[in-house]
C-alpha positions as CSV (number, residue, x, y, z in Angstrom):
1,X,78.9,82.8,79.6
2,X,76.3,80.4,80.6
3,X,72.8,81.4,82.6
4,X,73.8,81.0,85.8
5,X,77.3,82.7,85.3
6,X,75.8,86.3,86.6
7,X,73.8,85.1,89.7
8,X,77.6,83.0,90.4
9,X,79.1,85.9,90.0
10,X,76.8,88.2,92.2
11,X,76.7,85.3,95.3
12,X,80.5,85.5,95.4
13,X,80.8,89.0,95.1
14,X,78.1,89.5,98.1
15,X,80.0,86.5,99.9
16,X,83.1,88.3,99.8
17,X,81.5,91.6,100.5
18,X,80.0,90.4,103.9
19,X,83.7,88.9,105.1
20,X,85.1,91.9,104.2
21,X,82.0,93.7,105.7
22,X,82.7,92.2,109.0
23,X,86.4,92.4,109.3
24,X,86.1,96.1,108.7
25,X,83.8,96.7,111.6
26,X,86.0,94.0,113.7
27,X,89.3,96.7,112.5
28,X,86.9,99.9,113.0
29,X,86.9,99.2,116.8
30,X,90.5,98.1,116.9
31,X,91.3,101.6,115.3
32,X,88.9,103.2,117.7
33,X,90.6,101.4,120.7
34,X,94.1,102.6,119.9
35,X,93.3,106.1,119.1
36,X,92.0,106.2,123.0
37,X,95.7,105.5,124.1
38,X,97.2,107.5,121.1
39,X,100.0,109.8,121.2
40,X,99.9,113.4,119.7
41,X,102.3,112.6,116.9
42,X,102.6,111.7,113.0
43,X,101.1,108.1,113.2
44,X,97.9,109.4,114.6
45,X,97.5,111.6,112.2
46,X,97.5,108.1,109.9
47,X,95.5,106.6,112.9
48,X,92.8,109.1,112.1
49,X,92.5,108.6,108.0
50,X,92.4,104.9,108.7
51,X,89.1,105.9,111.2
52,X,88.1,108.2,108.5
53,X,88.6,105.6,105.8
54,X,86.7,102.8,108.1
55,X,83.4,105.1,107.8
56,X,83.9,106.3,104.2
57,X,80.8,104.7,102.2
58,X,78.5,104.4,105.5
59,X,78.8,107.3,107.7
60,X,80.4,110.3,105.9
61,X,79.6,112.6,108.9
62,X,81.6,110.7,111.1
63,X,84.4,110.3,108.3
64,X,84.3,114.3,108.1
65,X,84.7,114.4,111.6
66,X,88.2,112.0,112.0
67,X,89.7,114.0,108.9
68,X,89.0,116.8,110.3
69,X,90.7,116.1,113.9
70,X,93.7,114.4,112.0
71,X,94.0,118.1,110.0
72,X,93.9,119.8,113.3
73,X,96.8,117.7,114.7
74,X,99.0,118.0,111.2
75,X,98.6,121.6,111.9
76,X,99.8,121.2,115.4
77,X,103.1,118.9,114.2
78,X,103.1,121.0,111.2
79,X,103.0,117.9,109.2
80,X,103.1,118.7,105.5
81,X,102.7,115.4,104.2
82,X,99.8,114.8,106.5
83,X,98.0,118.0,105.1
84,X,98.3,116.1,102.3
85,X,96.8,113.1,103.0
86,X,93.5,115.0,104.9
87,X,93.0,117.0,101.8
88,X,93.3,113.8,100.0
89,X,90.6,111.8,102.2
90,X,88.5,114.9,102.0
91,X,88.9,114.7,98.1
92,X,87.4,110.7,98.4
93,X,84.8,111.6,100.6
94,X,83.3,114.0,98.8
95,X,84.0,112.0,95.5
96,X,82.0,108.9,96.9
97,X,79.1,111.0,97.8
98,X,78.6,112.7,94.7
99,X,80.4,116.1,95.2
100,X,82.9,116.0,92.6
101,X,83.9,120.0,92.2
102,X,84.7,119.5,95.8
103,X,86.3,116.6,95.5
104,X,88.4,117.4,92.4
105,X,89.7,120.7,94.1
106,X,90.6,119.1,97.6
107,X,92.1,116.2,95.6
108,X,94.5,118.9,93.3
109,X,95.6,120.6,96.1
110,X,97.2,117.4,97.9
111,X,98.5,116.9,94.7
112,X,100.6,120.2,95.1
113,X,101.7,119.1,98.3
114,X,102.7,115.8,97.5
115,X,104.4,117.0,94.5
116,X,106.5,119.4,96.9
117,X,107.5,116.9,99.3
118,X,108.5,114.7,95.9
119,X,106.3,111.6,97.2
120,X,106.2,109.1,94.3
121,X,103.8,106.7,96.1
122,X,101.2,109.7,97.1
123,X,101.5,111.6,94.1
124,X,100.0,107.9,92.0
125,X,97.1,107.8,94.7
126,X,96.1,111.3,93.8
127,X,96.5,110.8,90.1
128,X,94.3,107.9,90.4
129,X,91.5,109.5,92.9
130,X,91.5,112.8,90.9
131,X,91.0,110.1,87.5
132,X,87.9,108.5,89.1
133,X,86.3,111.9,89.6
134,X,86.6,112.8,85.6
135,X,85.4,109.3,85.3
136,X,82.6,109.7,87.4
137,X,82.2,113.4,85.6
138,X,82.5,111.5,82.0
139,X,85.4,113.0,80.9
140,X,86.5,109.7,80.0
141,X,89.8,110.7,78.3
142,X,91.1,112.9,80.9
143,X,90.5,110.3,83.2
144,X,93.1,107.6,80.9
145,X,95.6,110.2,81.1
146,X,95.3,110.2,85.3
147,X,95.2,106.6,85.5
148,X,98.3,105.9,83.1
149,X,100.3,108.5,84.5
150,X,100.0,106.6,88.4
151,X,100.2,103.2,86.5
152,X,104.1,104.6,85.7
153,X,104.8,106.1,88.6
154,X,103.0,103.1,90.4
155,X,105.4,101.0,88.4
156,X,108.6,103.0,89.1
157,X,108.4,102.1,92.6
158,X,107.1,98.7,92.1
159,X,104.5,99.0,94.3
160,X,102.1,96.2,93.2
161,X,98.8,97.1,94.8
162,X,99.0,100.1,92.9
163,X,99.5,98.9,89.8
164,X,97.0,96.8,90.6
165,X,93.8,99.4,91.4
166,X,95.4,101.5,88.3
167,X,94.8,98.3,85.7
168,X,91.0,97.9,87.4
169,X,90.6,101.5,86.9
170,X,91.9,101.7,83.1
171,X,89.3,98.5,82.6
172,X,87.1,99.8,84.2
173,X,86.7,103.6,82.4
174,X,87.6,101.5,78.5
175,X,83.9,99.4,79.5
176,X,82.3,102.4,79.8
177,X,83.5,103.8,76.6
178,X,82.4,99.9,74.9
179,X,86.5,99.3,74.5
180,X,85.6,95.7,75.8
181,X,88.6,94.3,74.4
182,X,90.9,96.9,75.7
183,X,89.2,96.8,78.9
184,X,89.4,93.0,79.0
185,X,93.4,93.0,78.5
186,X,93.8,95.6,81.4
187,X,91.3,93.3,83.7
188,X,93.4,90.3,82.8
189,X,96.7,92.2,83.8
190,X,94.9,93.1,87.6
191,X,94.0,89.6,87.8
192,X,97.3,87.8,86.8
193,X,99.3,90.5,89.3
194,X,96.4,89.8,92.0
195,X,96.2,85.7,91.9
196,X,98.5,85.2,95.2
197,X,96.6,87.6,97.2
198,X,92.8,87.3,96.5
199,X,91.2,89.0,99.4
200,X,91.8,92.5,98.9
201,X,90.4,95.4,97.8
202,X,92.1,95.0,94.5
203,X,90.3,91.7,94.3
204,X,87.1,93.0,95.5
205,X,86.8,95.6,92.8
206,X,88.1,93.0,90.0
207,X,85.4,90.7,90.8
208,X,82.8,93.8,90.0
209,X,83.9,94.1,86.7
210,X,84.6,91.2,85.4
């Protein structure tokens, strides 16, 4: 790579950061808007994790506070699936600031549920969230065994964006074990699968480790 590869690299990475910055506070009030009007049913429940997810890395307090208003509601509807998906959100929540016991055993027991309600597509996000928390813990095999295991299930219901986040992820957790070459090949497979649709998160965490 030459010099000025690296500073490149870190301009577009903040450029794309910012744009994505801003349309996420544009969507935050959007969300915020249609929960005023919002009905006491299933897709509120989602309404709420998306308002959850919008304040993820920069208010947790405020993303405790929607999860915990979309849990009272799946309670309400008796929503299984929704359960789920709250204890999921309180599983990344927890795992983005640093609490990764609590985060590991919120994330397992969506799992469960998932796994009862035989939800392909939720059972790969939990594979992959509870990976990035033995990741983050070091336990760097474990976390290859999570990440492959979504990869499949990701690929058995061809659902692209997954298989996406679970090639970054497996790149990702072989550079931090020095498997550079490994790690490049999985990279190179996220990119490939990503070059129609750059601006997403896929793309966003790509262009961090590559």
């Amino acid at each position: 790579p030459t010099e000025n590869a690296k500073p490149m690299k870190l301009l577009t990475t903040l450029i794309f950061a910012l744009l994505a910055t801003t349309t996420f506070s544009q969507n935050n009030l959007e969300l915020l808007t249609q929960l005023k009007k919002a009905p006491r049913d299933t897709a509120t429940v989602r309404l709420y994790l998306k308002i959850s997810k919008s304040y993820l890395y920069t208010q947790p307090d405020s993303a405790t506070y929607y999860v915990g208003e979309g849990s009272k509601l799946t309670k309400e509807l008796n929503y299984k699936l929704g359960e789920g998906m709250i204890l999921s959100q309180l599983g990344t929540i927890n795992e983005v600031h640093g609490n990764f016991s609590l985060a590991e055993k919120y994330q397992l027991e969506a799992l469960a549920i998932f796994k009862e309600a035989k939800s392909i597509y939720s059972i790969a996000i939990c594979k992959n969230a509870i990976g990035v928390i033995q990741a983050k813990k070091g336990n760097y095999a474990v976390a290859t065994n999570y990440f492959l295991e979504a990869l499949q299930l990701f690929k058995s219901i061809n659902d692209n964006t997954g298989i996406i986040q679970s090639y970054i992820k497996l790149g990702t957790v072989n550079d931090a074990t020095s498997n550079l070459e490994k790690a490049l090949e999985y990279y190179n497979l996220a990119k490939d699968l990503n070059k129609n649709d750059t601006l997403t998160n896929a793309y966003y965490s790509l262009l961090n480790n590559i």
